[in-house]
C-alpha positions as CSV (number, residue, x, y, z in Angstrom):
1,X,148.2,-32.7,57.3
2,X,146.2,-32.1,60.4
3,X,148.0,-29.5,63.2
4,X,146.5,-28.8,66.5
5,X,147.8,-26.3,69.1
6,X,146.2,-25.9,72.7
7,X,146.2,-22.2,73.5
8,X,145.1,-22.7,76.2
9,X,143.4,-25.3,78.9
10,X,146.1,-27.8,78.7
11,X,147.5,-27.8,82.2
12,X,144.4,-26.1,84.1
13,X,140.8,-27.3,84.4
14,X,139.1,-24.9,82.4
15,X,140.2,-22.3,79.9
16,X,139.9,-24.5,77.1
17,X,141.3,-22.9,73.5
18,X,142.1,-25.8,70.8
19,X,142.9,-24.4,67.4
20,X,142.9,-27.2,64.7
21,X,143.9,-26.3,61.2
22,X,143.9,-28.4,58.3
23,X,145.2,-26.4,54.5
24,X,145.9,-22.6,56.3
25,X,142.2,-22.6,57.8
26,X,140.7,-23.7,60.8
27,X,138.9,-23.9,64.2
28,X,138.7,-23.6,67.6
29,X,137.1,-25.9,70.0
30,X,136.1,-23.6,72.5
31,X,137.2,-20.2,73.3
32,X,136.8,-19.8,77.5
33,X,137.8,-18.0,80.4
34,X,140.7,-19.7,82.5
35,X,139.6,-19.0,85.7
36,X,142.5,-20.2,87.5
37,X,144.7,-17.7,85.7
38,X,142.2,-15.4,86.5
39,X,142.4,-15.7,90.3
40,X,146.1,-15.8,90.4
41,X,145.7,-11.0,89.4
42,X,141.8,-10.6,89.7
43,X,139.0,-11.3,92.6
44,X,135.7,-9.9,93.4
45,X,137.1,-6.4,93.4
46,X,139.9,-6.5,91.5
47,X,139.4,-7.1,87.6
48,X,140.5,-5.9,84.0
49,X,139.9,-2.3,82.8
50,X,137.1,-2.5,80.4
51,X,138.4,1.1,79.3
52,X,141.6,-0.6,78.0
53,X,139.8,-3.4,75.9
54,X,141.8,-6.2,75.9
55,X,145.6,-4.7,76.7
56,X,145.6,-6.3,80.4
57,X,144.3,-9.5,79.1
58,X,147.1,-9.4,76.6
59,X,149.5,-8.1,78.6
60,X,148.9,-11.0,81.7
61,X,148.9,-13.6,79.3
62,X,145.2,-14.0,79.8
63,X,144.6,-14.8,76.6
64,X,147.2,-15.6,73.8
65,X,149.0,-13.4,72.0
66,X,147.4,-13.3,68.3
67,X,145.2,-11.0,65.5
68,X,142.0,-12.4,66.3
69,X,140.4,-10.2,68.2
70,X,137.6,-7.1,67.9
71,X,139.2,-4.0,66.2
72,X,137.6,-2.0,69.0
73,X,138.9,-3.5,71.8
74,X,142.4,-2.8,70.5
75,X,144.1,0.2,71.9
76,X,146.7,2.5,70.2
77,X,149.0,0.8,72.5
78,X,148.9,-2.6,71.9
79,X,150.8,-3.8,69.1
80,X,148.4,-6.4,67.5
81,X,149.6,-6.6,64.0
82,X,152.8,-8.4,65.1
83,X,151.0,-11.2,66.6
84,X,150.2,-14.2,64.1
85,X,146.9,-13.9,62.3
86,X,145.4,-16.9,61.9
87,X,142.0,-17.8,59.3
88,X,139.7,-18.8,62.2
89,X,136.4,-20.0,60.3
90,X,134.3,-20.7,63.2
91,X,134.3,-21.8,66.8
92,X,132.7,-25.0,67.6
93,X,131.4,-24.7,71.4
94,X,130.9,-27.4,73.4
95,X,128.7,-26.2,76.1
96,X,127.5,-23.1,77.5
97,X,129.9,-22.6,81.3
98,X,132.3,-20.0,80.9
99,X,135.5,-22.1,81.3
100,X,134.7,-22.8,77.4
101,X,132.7,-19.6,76.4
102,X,133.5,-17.0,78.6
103,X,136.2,-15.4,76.2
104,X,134.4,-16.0,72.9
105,X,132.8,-12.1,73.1
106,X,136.4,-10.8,72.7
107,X,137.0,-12.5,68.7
108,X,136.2,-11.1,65.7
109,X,132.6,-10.5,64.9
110,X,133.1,-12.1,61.3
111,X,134.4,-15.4,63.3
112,X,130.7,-17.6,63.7
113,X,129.7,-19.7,66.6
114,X,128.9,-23.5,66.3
115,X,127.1,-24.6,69.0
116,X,123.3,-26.6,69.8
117,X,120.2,-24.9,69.6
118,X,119.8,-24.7,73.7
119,X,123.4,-23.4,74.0
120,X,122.9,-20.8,72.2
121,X,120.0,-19.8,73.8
122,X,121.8,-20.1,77.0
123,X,124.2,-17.6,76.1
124,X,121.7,-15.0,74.6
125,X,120.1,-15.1,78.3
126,X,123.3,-15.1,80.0
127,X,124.0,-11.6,77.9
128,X,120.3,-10.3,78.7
129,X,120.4,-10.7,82.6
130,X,124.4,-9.9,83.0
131,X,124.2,-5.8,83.4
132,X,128.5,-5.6,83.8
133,X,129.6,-8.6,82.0
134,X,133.2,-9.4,81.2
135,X,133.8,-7.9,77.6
136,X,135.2,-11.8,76.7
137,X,131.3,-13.0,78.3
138,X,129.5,-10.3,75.5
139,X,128.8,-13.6,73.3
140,X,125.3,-13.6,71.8
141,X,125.4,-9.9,71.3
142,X,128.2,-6.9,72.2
143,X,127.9,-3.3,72.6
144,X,130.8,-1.3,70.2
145,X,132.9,0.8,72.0
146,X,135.2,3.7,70.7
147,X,138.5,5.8,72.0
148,X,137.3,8.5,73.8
149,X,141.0,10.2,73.9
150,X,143.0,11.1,71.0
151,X,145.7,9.2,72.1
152,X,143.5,6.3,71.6
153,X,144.3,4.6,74.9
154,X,140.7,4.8,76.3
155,X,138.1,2.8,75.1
156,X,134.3,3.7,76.2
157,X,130.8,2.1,74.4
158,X,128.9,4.4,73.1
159,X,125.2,5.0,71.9
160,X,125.2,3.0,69.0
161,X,123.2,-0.2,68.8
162,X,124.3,-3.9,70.1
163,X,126.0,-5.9,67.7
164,X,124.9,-9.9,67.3
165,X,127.0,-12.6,66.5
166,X,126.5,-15.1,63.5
167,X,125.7,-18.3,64.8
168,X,125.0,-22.1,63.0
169,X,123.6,-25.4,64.7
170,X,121.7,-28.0,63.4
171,X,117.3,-27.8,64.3
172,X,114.4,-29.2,62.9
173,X,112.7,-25.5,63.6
174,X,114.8,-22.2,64.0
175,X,111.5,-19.5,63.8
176,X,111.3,-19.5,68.3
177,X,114.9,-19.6,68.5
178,X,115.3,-17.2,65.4
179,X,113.0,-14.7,67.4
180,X,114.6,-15.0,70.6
181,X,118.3,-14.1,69.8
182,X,117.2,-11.2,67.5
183,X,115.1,-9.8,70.0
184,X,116.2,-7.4,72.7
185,X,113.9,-8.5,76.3
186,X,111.1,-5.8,77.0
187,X,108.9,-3.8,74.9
188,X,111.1,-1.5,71.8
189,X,111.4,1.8,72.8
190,X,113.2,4.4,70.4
191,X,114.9,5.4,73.1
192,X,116.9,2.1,73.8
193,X,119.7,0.6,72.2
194,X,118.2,-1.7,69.8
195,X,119.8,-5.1,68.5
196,X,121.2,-6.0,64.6
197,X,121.6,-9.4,65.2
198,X,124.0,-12.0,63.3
199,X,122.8,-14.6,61.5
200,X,121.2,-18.1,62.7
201,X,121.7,-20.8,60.1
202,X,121.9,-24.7,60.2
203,X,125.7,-26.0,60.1
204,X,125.2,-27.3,57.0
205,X,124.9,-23.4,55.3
206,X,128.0,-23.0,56.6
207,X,131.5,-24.1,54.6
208,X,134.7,-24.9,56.9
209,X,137.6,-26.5,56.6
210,X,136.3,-30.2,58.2
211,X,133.4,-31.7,58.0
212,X,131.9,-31.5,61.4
213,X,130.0,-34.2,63.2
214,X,127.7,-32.7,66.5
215,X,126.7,-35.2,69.1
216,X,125.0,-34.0,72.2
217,X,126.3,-35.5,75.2
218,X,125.9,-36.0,78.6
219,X,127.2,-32.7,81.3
220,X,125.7,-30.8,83.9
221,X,124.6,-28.7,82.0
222,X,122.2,-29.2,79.1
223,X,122.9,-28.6,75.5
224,X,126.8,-30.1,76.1
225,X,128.0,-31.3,72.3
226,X,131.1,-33.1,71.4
227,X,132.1,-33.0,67.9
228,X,133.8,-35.3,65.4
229,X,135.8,-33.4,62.5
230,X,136.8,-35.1,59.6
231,X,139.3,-34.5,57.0
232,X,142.7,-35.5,55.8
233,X,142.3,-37.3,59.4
234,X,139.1,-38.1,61.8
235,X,139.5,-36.1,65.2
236,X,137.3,-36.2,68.1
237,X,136.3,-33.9,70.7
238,X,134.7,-34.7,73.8
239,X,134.3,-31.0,75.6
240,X,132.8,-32.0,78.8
241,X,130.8,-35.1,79.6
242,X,129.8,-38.0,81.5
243,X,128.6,-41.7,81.4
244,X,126.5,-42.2,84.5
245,X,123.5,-39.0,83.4
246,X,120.1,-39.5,82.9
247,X,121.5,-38.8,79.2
248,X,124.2,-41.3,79.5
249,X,123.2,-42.9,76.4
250,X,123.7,-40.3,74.1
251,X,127.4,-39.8,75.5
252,X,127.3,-43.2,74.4
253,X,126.6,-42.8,70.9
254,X,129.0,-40.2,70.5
255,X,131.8,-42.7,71.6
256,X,130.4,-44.9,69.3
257,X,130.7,-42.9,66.4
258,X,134.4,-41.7,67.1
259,X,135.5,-45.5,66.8
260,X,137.3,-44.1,63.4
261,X,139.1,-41.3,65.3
262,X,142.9,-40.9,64.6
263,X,142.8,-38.2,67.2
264,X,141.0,-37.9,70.9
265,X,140.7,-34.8,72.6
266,X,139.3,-36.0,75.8
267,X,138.8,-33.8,79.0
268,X,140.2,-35.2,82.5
269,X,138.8,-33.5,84.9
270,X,138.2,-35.9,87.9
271,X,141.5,-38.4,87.5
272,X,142.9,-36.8,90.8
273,X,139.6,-37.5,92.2
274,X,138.9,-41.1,93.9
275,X,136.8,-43.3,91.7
276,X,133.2,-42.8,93.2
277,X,129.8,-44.6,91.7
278,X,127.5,-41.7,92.0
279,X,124.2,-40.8,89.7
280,X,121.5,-38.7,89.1
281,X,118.8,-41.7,90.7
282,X,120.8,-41.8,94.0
283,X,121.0,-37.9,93.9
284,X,117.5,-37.6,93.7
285,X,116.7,-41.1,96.2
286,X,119.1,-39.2,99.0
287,X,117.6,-35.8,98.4
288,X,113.6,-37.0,98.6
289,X,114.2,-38.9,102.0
290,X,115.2,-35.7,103.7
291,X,112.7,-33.2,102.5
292,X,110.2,-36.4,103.2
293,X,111.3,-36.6,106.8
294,X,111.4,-32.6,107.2
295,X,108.3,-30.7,108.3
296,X,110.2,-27.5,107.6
297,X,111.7,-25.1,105.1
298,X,114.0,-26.8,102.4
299,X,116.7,-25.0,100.7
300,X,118.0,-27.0,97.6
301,X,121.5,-25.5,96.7
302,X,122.9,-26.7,93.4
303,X,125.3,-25.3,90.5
304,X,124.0,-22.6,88.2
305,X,122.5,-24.1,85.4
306,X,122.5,-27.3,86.4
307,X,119.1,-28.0,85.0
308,X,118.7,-31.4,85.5
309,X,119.3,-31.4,88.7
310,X,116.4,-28.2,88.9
311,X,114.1,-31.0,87.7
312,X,115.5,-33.1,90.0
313,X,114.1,-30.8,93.1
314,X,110.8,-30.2,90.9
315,X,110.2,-33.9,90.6
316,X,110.6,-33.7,94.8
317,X,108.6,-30.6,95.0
318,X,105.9,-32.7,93.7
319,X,106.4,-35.7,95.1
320,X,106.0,-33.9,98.7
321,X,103.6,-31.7,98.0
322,X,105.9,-28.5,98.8
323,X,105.8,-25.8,96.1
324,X,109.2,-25.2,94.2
325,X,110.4,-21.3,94.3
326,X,113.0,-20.4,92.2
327,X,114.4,-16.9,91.3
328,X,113.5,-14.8,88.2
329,X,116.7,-15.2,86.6
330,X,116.3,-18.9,86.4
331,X,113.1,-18.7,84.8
332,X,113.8,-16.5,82.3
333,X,116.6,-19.4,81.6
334,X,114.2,-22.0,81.5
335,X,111.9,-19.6,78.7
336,X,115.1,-19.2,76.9
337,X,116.1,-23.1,76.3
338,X,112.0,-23.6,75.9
339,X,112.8,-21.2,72.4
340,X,115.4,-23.8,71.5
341,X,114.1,-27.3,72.2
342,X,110.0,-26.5,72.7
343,X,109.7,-28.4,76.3
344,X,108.1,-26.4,78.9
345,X,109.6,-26.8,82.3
346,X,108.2,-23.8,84.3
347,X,105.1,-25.3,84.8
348,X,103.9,-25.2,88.8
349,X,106.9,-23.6,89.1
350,X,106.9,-20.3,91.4
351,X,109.3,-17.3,91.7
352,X,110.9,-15.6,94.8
353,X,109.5,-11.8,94.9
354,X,112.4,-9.7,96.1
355,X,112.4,-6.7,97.6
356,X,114.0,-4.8,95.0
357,X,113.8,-0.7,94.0
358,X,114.0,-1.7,90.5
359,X,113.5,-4.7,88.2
360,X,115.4,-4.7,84.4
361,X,113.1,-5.9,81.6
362,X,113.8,-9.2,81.0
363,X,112.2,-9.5,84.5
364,X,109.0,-6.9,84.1
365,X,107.9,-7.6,80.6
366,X,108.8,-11.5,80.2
367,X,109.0,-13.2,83.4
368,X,106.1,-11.6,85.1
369,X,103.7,-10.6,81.9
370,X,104.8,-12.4,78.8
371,X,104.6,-15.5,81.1
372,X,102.4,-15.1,83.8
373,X,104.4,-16.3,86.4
374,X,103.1,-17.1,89.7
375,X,105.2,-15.1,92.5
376,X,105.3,-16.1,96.2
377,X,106.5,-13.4,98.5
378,X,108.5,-13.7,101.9
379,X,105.8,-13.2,103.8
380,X,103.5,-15.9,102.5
381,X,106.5,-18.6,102.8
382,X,107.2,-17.5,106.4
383,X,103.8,-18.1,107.4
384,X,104.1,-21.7,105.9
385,X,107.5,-22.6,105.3
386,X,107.0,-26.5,105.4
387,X,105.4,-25.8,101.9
388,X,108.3,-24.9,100.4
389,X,111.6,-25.5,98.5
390,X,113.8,-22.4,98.0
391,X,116.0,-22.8,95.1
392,X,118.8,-20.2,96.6
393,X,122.6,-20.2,96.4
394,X,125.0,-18.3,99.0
395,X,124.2,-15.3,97.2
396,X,120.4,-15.4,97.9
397,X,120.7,-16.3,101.3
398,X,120.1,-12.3,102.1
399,X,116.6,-13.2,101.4
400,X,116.2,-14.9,104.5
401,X,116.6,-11.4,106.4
402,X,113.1,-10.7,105.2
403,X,111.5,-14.6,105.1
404,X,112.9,-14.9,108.9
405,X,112.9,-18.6,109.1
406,X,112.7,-20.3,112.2
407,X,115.2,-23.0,111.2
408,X,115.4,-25.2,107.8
409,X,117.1,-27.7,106.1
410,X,119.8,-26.9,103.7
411,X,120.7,-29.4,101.2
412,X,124.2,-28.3,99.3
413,X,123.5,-30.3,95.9
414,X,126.6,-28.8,93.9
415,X,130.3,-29.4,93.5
416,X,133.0,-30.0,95.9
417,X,135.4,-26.6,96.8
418,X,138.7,-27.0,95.2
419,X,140.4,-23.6,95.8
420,X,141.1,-21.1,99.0
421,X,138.7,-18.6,97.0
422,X,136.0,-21.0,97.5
423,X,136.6,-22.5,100.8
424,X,136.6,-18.7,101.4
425,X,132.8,-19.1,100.5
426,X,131.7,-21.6,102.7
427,X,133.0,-20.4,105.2
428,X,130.5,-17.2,104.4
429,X,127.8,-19.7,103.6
430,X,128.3,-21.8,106.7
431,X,127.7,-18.0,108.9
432,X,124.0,-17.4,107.2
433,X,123.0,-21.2,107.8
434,X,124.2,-21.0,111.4
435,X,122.8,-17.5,111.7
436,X,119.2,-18.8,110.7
437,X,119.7,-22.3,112.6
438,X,119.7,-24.5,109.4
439,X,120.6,-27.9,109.4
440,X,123.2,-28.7,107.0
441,X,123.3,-31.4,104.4
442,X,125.6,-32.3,101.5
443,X,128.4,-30.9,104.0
444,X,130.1,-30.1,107.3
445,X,133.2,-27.4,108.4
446,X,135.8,-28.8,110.1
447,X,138.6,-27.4,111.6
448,X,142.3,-27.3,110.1
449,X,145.4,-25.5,110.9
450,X,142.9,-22.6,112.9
451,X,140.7,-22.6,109.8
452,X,136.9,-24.3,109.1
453,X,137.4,-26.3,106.1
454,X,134.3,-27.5,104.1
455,X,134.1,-31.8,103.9
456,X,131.6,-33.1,101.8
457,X,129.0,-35.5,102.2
458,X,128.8,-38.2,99.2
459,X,125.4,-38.9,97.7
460,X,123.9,-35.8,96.9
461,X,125.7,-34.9,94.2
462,X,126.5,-36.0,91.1
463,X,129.2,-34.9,88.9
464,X,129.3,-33.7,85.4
465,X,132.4,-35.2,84.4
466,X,133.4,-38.6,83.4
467,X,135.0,-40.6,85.9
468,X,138.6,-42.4,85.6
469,X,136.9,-45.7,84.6
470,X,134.6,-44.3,82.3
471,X,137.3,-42.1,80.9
472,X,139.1,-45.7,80.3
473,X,136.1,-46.9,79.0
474,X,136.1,-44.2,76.5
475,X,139.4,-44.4,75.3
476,X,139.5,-48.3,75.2
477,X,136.4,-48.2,72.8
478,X,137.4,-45.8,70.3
479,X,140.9,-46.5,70.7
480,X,142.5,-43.5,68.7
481,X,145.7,-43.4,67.3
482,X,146.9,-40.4,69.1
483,X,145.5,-39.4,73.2
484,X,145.4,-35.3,73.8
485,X,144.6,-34.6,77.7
486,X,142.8,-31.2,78.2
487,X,140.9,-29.3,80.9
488,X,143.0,-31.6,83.2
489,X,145.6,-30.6,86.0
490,X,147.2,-34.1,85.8
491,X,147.9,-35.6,82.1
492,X,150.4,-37.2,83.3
493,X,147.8,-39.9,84.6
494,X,146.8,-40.4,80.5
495,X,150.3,-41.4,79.6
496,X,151.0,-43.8,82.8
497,X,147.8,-45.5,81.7
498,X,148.1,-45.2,77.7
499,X,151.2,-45.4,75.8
500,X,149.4,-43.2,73.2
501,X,149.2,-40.1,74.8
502,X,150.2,-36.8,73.4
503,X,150.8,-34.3,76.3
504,X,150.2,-30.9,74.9
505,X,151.9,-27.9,75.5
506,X,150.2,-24.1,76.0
507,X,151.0,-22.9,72.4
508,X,152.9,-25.6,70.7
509,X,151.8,-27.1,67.4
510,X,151.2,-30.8,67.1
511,X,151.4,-31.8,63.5
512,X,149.8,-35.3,62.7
């Protein structure tokens, strides 16, 4: 018998925490951070006590209630042991946003990671450039931390050295990727922390309770995997994906091989959204006409990570003869996935100098020595801006304080706002475009009810999520005994549409 209970991520898109068990042992498909919960007790300002480890987490119903997690993130107050303990072998991640990782860093150290080469390598960079992560975010390595009162109620880290997790995927080569999660950024010095790290092994090494089946699939991110266990039944897991990618054919195989699935676990993300043909070619056709027809400075806005659409704006960049600027942090991303799949992508690629007092190591000893990277400062772009694409977000825009452009084109390449947080943003985004006289594409602000709203331009983005059709598509070709809707805020569309559907509820077991 086969039981599956959704922790988590069954009414919300995002927060995904899907515990399968087969024989008193099991997984979980993802581990993340359910931003929507979040936002309901935390904002900018306003976020959990790291000094109290995990009891507010706990204590909101952040994250469920059971023995899983780090013994020293436990305070004297929070009554762990009567939560249920369950055998968690591994965690089998789909991809590397933190709506599936972003609470991983809070379980057990003895509890592995499952995940492709370039995702892990996404999250030991993530760790490196993130100075005050959220303890769930510490993934690829954490630093211990004790009580510092006797009542044991305060938790601090301490001086002792960064702990790395265990980690298994399947590679022809391990040796760069090996290197590069063992390794600390910057030069060793006896006086820094230094890093044990966990193991790296191919999936193979490792025994669990299902056979497991990786498939790299198509999302906006690279690295994205959906899996296929298989034991006393076949299950499938589709994390996040999409059909219409430039890797849209090896989503496709992945459906192809989970034709003998009993059970689905298929994300909806867009089936409140209208049905909208949209790709990666008409992204990139849209995009090129307007830096084409521009003569001055481009800024390409576009989610973080989103690295095909980075290559997107590079294939432009050269196209037009404008040189693509990106900042540090991305590059030392793009080293990072280079360690796990050998494909150099930082070629002609410069980055933005800021004026900063200080600069961590990651920055001073790879990003600017280990690899030589070419960097362009303000002054040198304001003196020639129609050379340029500036790959900046809303929180770069301070840069143009000291770049002073006369004018630009902004081109907002990234997802649609779907909350008042981030409306909240644009509206801050649409005052430093208007300050510096930018034309806007990709959206406009409109008024509504005495507030600008954001409305968005089609065509110049494309999402990472399946459509309804394709998610039809999906379901019609592998046509599972049993449908589970996650990362979805409407399941109810799944069962109007398939008579098979399971809608799951936060914390109940499904036995099949």
């Amino acid at each position: 018998m086969v039981s599956l209970t959704v922790y988590d991520g069954a009414t919300t898109i995002g927060g995904t925490k899907i515990y399968v068990e087969e024989k008193d042992e099991g997984i979980f498909l993802d581990f993340g951070m359910n931003f929507a919960k979040y936002q309901e007790f935390f904002q900018e300002f306003l976020f959990e006590r790291a000094a109290r480890g995990i009891y507010d987490l706990i204590n909101l119903n952040l994250i469920p209630k059971l023995n899983i997690y780090r013994e020293d993130l436990i305070t004297s107050d929070l009554p762990i042991k009567e939560y249920p303990e369950l055998k968690v072998k591994a965690v089998l991640l789909s991809h590397a946003h933190l709506d599936h990782c972003g609470n991983i860093g809070i379980l057990k150290p003895t509890i592995p990671i499952v995940a492709s080469p370039t995702t892990i390598c996404i999250l030991k960079v993530l760790r490196d450039i993130t100075t005050m992560p959220h303890i769930g975010s510490e993934i690829a390595y954490y630093s211990p931390r004790g009580a510092i009162d006797d009542a044991g109620l305060v938790l601090k880290a301490g001086g002792e050295d960064y702990v790395g997790r265990s980690f298994y995927c399947n590679a022809e080569h391990l040796d760069p990727l090996k290197t590069f999660i063992s390794e600390l950024p910057g030069t060793p010095s006896k006086r820094r922390k230094q890093l044990n790290a966990g193991q790296l092994c191919n999936l193979n090494e490792i025994k669990l309770p299902f056979e497991i089946e990786d498939y790299e699939v198509d999302h906006s991110i690279f690295g994205a995997t959906a899996y296929i266990l298989r034991g006393d039944l076949t299950l499938a897991y589709t994390g996040d994906f999409r059909l219409h990618g430039k890797n849209a054919p090896k989503s496709k195989l992945f459906v192809d091989k989970a034709k003998d699935a009993s059970i689905l676990i298929i994300e909806g993300t867009r089936v409140e959204r209208s049905d909208i043909n949209e790709s990666e070619e008409t992204v990139f056709q849209n995009c090129l006409k307007v830096v084409q027809e521009s003569k001055k400075l481009i800024i390409a806005d576009f989610s973080a990570r989103n690295f095909e659409r980075f290559e997107t704006f590079k294939t432009i960049a050269e196209k037009t003869g404008r040189q693509l600027v990106v900042t540090a942090k991305d590059i030392y991303m793009l080293h990072g996935i280079e360690c796990a799949d050998g494909t150099c992508r930082i070629k002609d690629v410069s980055v933005y100098n800021e004026l900063r007092a200080k600069r961590d190591k990651w920055e001073t000893d790879v990003v600017k020595d280990t690899l030589n990277t070419k960097y362009v400062n303000h002054d040198e772009i304001a003196k020639n801006p129609e050379q340029y694409i500036l790959c900046f977000s809303l929180f770069d825009l301070k840069h143009l304080l000291d770049i002073h452009p006369q004018g630009g084109i902004y081109i907002y390449s990234a997802s649609e706002a779907f909350s008042e947080e981030q409306e909240f943003d644009f509206r801050r985004l649409w005052k430093w475009l208007k300050f510096f006289n930018f034309e806007i594409i990709g959206f406009e602000m409109k008024p509504n009810e005495n507030e600008l709203q954001p409305v968005f331009t089609r065509g110049y983005h494309a999402s990472g999520h399946a459509s309804k059709s394709d998610l039809e598509k999906t379901i019609a070709t592998i046509d599972p005994d049993h449908i589970v809707p996650v990362h979805t805020i409407n399941a109810q569309w799944f069962k109007d549409h398939f008579e098979k559907t399971i809608i799951p509820k936060e914390g109940e077991k499904l036995n099949f």
